[in-house]
N, C-alpha and C positions, 0 to 999 in steps of 0.2 A: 285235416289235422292228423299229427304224427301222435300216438299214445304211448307213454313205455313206461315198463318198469324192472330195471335192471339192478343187478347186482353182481359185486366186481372182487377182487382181491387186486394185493400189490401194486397199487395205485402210486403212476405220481403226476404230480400238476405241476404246471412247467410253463406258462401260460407268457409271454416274449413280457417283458419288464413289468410283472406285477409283482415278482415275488425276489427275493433276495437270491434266493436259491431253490431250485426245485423241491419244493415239498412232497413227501412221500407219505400214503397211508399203507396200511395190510387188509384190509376192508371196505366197502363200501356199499350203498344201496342208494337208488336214485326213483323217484316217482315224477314224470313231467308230460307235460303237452307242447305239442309246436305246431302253432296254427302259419301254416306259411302267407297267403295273403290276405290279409297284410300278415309281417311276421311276427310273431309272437308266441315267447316262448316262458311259459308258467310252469315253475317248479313246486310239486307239489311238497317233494321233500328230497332233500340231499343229505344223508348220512355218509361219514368219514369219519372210520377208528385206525387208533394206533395204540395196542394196549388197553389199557384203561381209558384212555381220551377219545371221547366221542364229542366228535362236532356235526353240528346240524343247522340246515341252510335251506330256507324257503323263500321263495320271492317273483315275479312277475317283470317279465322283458320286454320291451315291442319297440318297434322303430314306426316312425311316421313324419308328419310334415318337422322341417328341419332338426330332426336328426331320433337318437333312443332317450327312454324313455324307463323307468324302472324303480324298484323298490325292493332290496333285500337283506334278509334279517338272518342273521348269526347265531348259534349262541355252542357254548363250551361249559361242561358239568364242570372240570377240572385238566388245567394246564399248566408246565411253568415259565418261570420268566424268555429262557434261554426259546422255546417251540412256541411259543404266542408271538415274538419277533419273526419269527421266521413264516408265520404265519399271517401276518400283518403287511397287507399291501405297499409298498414301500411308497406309493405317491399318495395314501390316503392318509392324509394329519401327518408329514411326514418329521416334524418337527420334534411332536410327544413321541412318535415311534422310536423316533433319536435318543430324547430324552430317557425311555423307557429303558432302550441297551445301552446305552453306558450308564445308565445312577442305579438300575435294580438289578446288584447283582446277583441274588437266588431268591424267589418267590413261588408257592403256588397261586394262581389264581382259580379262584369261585364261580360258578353263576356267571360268566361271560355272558354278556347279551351286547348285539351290537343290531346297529341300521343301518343303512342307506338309500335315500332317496335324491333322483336325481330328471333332472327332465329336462329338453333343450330350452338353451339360453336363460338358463337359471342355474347360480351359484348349487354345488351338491350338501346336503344337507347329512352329515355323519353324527350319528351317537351311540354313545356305549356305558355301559356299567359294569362293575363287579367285584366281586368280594378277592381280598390278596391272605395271605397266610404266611407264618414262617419266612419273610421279605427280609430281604437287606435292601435299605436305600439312602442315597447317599443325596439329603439337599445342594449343599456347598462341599463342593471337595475338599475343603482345607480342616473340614469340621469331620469328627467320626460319625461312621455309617449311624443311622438306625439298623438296629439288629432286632430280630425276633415280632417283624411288625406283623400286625394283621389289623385289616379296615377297610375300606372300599373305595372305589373310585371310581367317575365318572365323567365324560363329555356330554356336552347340553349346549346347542349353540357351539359356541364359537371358546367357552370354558370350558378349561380341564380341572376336576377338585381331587384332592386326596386327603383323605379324611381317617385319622391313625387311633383305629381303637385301644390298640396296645402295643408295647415295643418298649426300648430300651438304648441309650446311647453310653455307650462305657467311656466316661472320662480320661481322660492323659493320668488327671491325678485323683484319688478322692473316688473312685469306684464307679456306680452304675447310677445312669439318669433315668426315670422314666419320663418316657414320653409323649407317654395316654392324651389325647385329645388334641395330639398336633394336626394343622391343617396346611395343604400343600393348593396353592392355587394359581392356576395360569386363564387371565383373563381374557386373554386374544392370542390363542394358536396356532394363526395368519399371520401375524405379525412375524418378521425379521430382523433380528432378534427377539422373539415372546419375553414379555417380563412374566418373572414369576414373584408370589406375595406368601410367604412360609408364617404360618404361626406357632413356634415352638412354645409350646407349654410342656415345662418342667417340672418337676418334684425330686429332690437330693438331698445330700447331705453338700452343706454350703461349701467347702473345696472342691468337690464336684462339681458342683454351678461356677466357681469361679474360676477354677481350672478351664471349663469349656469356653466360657468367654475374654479366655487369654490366648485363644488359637486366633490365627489369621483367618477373617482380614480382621478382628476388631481390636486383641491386644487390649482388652482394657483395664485390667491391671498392671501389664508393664506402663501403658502409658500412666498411669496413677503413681507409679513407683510403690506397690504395693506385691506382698509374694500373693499366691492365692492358697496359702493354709494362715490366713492373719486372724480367722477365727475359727468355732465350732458352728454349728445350728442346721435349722435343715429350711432350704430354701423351697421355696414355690414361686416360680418365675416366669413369665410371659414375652418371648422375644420374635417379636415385630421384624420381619427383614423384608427386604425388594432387593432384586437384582436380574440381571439380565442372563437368561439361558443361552449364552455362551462356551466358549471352549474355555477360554482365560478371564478368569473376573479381578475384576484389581481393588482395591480397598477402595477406590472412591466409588467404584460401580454398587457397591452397597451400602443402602439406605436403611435404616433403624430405630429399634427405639425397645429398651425393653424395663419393665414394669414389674413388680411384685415384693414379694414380702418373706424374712426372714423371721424364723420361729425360734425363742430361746436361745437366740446369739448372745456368745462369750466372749473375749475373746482378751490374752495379756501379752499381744503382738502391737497393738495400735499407741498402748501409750506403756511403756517400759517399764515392768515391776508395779503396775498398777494392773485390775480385772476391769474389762466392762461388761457388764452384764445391760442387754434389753431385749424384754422377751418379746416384743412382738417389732421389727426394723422394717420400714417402707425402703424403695432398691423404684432408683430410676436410672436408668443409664441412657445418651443420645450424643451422635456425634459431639457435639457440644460438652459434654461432661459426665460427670458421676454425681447421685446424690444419696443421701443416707438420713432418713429421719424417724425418730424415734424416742421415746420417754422409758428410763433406765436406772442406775447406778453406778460411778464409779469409785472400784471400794464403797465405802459405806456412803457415797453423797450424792441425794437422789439429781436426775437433770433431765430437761427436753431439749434435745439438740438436733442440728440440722448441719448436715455435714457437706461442703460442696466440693469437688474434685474438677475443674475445668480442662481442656483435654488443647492441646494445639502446642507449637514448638515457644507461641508466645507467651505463656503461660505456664510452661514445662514444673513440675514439682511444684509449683504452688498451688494449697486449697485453705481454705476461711470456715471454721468452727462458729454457728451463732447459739447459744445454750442461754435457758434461764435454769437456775439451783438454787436450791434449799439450800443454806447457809447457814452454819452453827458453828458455835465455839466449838465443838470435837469433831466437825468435820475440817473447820480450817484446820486446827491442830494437826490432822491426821497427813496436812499436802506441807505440814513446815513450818504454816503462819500462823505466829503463837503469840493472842496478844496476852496481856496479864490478867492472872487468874481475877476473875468475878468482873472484868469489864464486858463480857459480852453473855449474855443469857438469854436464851427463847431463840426462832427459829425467824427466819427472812430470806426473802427472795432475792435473787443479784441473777445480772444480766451477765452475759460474759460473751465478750469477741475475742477469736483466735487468729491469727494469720500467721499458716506455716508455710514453710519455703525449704526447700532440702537444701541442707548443709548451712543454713542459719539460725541461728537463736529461736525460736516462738516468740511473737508478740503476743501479749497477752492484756484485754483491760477488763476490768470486773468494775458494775457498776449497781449500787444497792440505794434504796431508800429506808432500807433498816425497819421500814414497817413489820410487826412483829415480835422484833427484837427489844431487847433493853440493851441501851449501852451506857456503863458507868464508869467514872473514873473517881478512885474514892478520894486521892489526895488533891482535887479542887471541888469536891463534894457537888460534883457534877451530876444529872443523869437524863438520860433520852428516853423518855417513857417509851414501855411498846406500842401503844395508840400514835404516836406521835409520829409522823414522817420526815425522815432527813434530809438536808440537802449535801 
């Protein structure tokens, strides 16, 4: 057996199709054995600086019956995005490697720890972890970067996670998102095209949130025929994607579905010269449609309404309002419909269907059992007790 222990400057690695480009250090120190037969060769430690960045590489070599044999582990106190590519074997997971230089464009990285093990006629077994910082990354091109991210990520198998402690997406309109507890996940990064599975979890101010889900590929507001400042409030949102890690993704390659809840929405955009106020709004959105449901005011007449927005060319501008509301003679009065005074007192439920269509009329029908209410008419000395239910 060979013993050594060397130490080097001016280092570079060049190694015929492992590396993108020769990587170069200004340091380095080595501890190993090499047992020739059989051969094998045990590194006890491999140190490699450049600056501040110190990487360190221990592992175990040997060849034997049909073919080598080995196990070797990585790891990096602090890297960034731009020298961790370059330092990333170009045929190991060559997919996320990809992945990694074009969507992150400046990052440091933490605590790098990586593996490898591999043995003849067995699939090679790679994993890695580590902490990111100060990251830009870009899920979906067509959507703004995360900015300011930091949170960790790791391979395990055959999965890639990215897991977003903190960070931030600046809106088109309507200011900054955050983006705290977004998860980035690739199930099989073997696969040809890998899918990837994003869970954007949001907190904004609601043109903020609606701004960003008006960018391609989802357009959910234009498709609604809606602006995205049609109210105030502050959104917390959950958006579900799938799509294919590709160069060009097309709107039908992504898959969706996003969920959540709007806090203290206003808004005197939806129904003209009227306010709606409801403070707590449930938000489902899926290829399929838009939905809005929620228990409110408008102007002074309380309601629980369910709002539905369907999405396709066959369907274009039409969406159907179902509401049940509290019904009183100064709330009708207050929308127009003014029966004569002392015919209607005390308070009643009524159902109400809407179906709107852009650029026709509203249909509207209102349907009550007047439980509740009294209705009287005094010139046939008529009267509908409140106990009493109407047809």
């Amino acid at each position: 057996a060979v013993v050594g222990q060397l130490s080097f400057s001016e280092v570079m690695v060049d190694p015929e199709g492992l590396f993108e480009e020769p990587v170069r250090f200004d340091s380095g120190a080595l501890t190993m054995r090499v047992t020739l037969a059989p051969f094998r060769a045990e590194i006890g430690e491999l140190t490699l600086g450049e600056g501040k960045e110190q990487l360190r590489l221990d592992g175990d070599l040997k060849t034997g019956e049909g073919g080598w044999s080995g196990a070797l582990n990585v790891s990096l106190g602090r890297i960034d995005a731009g020298r961790l590519v370059k330092l990333w074997p170009v045929s190991v997971v060559p997919k996320t490697r990809e992945w990694l230089a074009a969507n992150v464009g400046q990052a440091q990285f933490l605590n790098f720890d990586a593996g490898l093990r591999f043995a003849p006629g067995q699939v090679p077994h790679f994993a890695l972890d580590y902490d990111f910082e100060a990251a830009e990354v870009r899920f979906i091109r067509t959507l703004p970067p995360v900015k300011d991210g930091r949170g960790r990520a790791s391979i395990f198998g055959n999965t890639y996670t990215v897991v977003l402690d903190g960070g931030h997406v600046t809106a088109p309109d309507g200011g900054e998102i955050d983006a705290a507890g977004s998860v980035m996940r690739v199930p099989d990064i073997t696969k040809f095209p890998a899918d990837a599975e994003v869970r954007l979890t949001t907190v904004s101010d609601l043109t903020a949130a609606l701004s960003l889900l008006d960018q391609e590929p989802f357009r959910f507001l234009t498709k609604a025929g809606r602006p995205v400042d049609l109210g105030t409030g502050r959104a917390e949102l959950v958006s579900e994607l799938r799509f294919p890690l590709k160069e060009k993704i097309q709107v039908e390659d992504v898959g969706y579905a996003v969920t959540g809840r709007v806090h203290d929405f206003r808004s005197t955009v939806l129904v003209p010269g009227r306010v709606i106020e409801v403070p707590d709004l449930a938000v489902t959105v899926t290829p399929e449609g838009l939905g809005l449901e929620g228990a409110g005011k408008l102007d002074a007449l309380p309601f629980v309404a369910t709002f539905r927005q369907p999405f396709g060319p066959a369907v274009a501008g039409k969406s159907h309002v179902s509401a049940t509301v509290r019904m009183s003679d100064k709330g009708l009065r207050s929308f127009g419909i003014e029966l004569p005074k002392s015919w209607l007192s005390g308070e009643t439920e009524a159902k109400v269907e809407m179906d709107i269509a852009k650029g026709a009329p509203l249909r509207l029908s209102l349907t009550s059992s007047l439980a509740g209410a009294t209705l009287k008419v005094g010139a046939l000395g008529w009267v509908k007790p409140a106990k009493t239910r109407a047809s």
